[in-house]
N, C-alpha and C positions, 0 to 999 in steps of 0.2 A: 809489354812492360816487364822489367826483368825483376828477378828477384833480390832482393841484397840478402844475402847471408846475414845472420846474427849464431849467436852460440851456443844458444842450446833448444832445441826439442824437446816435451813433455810424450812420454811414451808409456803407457801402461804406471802410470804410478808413480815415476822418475825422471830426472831430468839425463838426456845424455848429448852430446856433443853433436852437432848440426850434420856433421858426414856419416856419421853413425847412422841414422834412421831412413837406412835401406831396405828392400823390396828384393826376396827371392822375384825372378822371371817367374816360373812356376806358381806364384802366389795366385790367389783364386781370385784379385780383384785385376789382376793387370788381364786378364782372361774374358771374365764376364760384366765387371764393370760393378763390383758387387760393395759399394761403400755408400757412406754419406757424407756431411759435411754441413760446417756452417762458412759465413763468412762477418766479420767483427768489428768494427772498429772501436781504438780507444784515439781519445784527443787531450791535445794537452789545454788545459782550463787553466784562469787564476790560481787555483788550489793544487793545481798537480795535472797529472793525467789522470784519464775518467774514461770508463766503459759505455758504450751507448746501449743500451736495454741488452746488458747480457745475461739475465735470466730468461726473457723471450725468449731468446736465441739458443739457449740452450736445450729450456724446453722443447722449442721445436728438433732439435739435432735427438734428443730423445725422444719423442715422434716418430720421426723421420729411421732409427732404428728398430725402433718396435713394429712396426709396418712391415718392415723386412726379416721380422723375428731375427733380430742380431740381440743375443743375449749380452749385456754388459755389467762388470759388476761397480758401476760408478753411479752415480743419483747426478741429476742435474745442479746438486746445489755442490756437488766432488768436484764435476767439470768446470763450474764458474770460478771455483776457488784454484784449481788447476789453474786458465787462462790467468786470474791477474795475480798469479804466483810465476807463470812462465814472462811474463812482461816485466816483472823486477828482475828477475835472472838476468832477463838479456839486457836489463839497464832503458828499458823503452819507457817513454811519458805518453809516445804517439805511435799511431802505429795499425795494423791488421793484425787480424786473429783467425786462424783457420785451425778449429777443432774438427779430425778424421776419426771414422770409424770405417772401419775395411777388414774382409775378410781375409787372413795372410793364406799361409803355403800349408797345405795341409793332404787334400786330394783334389783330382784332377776332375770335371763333371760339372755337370750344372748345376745338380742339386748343394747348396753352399754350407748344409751342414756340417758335415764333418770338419769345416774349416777353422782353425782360430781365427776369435774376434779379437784385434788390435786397435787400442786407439792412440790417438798422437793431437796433440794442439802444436801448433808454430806461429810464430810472430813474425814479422819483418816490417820495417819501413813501408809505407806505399803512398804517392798522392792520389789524385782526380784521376778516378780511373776512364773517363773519355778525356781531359787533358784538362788542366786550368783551365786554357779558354774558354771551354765549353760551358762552363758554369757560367757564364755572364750571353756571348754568344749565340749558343744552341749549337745545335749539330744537324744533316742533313741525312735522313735514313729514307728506305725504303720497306713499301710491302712484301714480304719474304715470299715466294713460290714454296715454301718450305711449311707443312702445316704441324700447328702446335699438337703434342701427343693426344690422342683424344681419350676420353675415360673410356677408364677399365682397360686399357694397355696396361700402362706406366701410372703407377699415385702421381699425380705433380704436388699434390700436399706434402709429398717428400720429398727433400733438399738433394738427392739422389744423385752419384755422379755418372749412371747410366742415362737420366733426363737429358744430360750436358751433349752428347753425341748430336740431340737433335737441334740444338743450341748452338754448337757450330757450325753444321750447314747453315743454320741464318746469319750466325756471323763472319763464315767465309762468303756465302754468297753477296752480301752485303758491301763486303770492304773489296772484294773483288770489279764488285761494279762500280766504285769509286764512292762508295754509302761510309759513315761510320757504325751505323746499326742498323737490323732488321727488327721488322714488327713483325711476327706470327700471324695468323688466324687462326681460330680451332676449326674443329669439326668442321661445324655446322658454318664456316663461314663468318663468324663475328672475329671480331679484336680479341686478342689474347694476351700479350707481352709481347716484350722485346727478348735478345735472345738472355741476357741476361738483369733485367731491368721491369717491374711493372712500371703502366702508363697511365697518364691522366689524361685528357682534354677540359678545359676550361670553353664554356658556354654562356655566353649572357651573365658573369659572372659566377656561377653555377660551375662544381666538382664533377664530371662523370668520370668510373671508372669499370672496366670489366670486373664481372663478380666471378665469385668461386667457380660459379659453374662454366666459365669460358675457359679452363684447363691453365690456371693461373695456379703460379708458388703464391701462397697468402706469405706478402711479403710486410717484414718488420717495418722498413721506410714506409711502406705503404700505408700501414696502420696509425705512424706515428703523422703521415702528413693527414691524412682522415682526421684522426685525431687533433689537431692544430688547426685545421679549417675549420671542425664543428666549435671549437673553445671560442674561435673568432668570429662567431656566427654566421659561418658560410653555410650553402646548404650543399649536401655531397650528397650523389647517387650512385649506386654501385648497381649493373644493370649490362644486362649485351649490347655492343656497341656495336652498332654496323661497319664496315669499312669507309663507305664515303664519308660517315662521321669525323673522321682525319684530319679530310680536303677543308670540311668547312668548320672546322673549329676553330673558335679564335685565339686558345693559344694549348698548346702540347707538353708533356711535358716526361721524365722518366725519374723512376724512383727506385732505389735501393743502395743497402748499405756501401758498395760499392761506386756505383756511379751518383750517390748523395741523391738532390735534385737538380738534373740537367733537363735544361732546354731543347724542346725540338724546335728545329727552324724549318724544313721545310718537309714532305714526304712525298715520294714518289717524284719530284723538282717541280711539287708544286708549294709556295710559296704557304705558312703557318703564317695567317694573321698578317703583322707588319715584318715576319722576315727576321726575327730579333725575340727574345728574353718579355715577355709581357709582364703586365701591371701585378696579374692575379701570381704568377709565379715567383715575382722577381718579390713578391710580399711573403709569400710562404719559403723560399731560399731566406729570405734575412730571419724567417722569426725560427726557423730549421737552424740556420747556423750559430745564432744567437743562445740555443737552445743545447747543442751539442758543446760548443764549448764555452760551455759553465757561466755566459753572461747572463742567462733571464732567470728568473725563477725555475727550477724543477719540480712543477706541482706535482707530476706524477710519478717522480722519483725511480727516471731511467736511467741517470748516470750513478756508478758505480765507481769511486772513488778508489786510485790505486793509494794513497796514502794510508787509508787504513791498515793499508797490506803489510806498507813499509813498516808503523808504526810499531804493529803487533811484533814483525821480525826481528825489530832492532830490542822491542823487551822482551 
């Protein structure tokens, strides 16, 4: 999916022009991989456009820094005001948010300290990141030969874009073999994620999903559909999930900010359920999107409202 341009980049503190925010070769992240990252959505609502949990999101992007001792002199509450300051700039109601931290050009080596820490937010356009369809349809993946990083390699609790290498082998292998996504395994053999997506299974109406310990990112959608199930008095287990667990569940499903909640239809070309979008997911898709843009109540008050932004800047 391509990018659309918009006009400005937030950089260290400033806004500067979209071509502008270039990358010495030399830089210490194009080298060893050495950044982090989130990923954002805002939607546009009745009221305006609205943020979906981006203090979560930040907090974990500061996490996800501090892990890698990348020293910053911004607080999470700098960066949230950063993003829906960089969204009025470029004139966006809707939209994605990708705030970097990366270590730039400084010396050559592994060791990352000597390097400056630069951050950057950017916005742009983006829909369904598996496609429209797939939101109502599902999509057909497979088990990845590719296994999930296993602990004490790599943190997967950090948003990390050296994680992302072992992410695309599942997701080239996958679309290689005519798949739209791959599902992981870790270590030991259980379910993990997809390459960039956690997973549900739906059971006798029953939530299961891999827990922290299967080498899973603890993803924001993730929490927030936990969350939504338990308010609806579903019951949800977070737990190691075997592989044939898959084959015989009755409906599948993938979560993250990115790919929302999409549907799995079948895995391995074995048939999910009836093949199709089920009962349990197609209930939590409508009260998720009902939810994001600004039709139901906000009990827990994840959206973030870019009118405040405007208002403040117009007095």
């Amino acid at each position: 999916m391509g990018i659309q341009k918009t006009e400005k980049i937030w950089r260290n503190g400033e806004h500067i022009p979209w071509d502008d925010a270039t990358l010495h070769v030399l830089s210490h992240v194009v080298h060893y991989g050495s950044s982090v990252f989130e990923g954002i959505r805002c939607y546009a609502t009745p009221r305006g456009g609205a943020v979906f949990r981006l203090q979560e999101h930040m907090q974990r992007l500061i996490h996800s820094a501090c892990i890698y001792r990348m020293e910053i002199p911004y607080s999470q509450e700098a960066f949230a005001a950063a993003a829906l300051e960089t969204l009025r700039v470029n004139g966006l109601q809707e939209g994605y948010i990708r705030p970097l931290i990366l270590r730039g050009y400084g010396s050559m080596g592994v060791n990352p300290l000597p390097c400056p820490v630069d951050c950057y937010i950017a916005v742009w356009p983006w829909g369904a990141y598996l496609g429209a369809e797939a939101l109502e349809h599902g999509v057909d993946v497979q088990v990845s030969t590719w296994t999930r990083i296993s602990p004490n390699t790599l943190p997967t609790l950090a948003k990390a874009a050296a994680n992302y290498m072992n992410a695309q082998l599942i997701k080239m292998e996958a679309v290689s073999n005519g798949f739209a996504e791959g599902i992981a395994l870790d270590a030991q053999g259980f379910v993990s994620e997809g390459s960039g997506e956690n997973i549900f299974l739906v059971r006798q109406g029953c939530l299961l999903t891999p827990s922290m310990s299967s080498s899973i990112l603890p993803g924001i959608t993730r929490d927030t559909v936990i969350r939504i199930a338990r308010d609806a008095g579903m019951t949800v287990q977070e737990e190691r999930v075997p592989r044939e667990a898959l084959y015989t569940a009755d409906e599948l499903f993938f979560t993250g900010t990115a790919a929302e909640i999409t549907p799995i239809r079948s895995v391995d070309r074995l048939t999910v359920g009836a093949g199709r979008r089920g009962e349990v997911t197609r209930t939590l898709q409508e009260a998720y999107f009902r939810l994001i843009r600004g039709e139901s109540e906000d009990s827990h008050g994840w959206l973030t409202p870019l009118q405040a932004v405007e208002s403040q800047a117009a007095g």
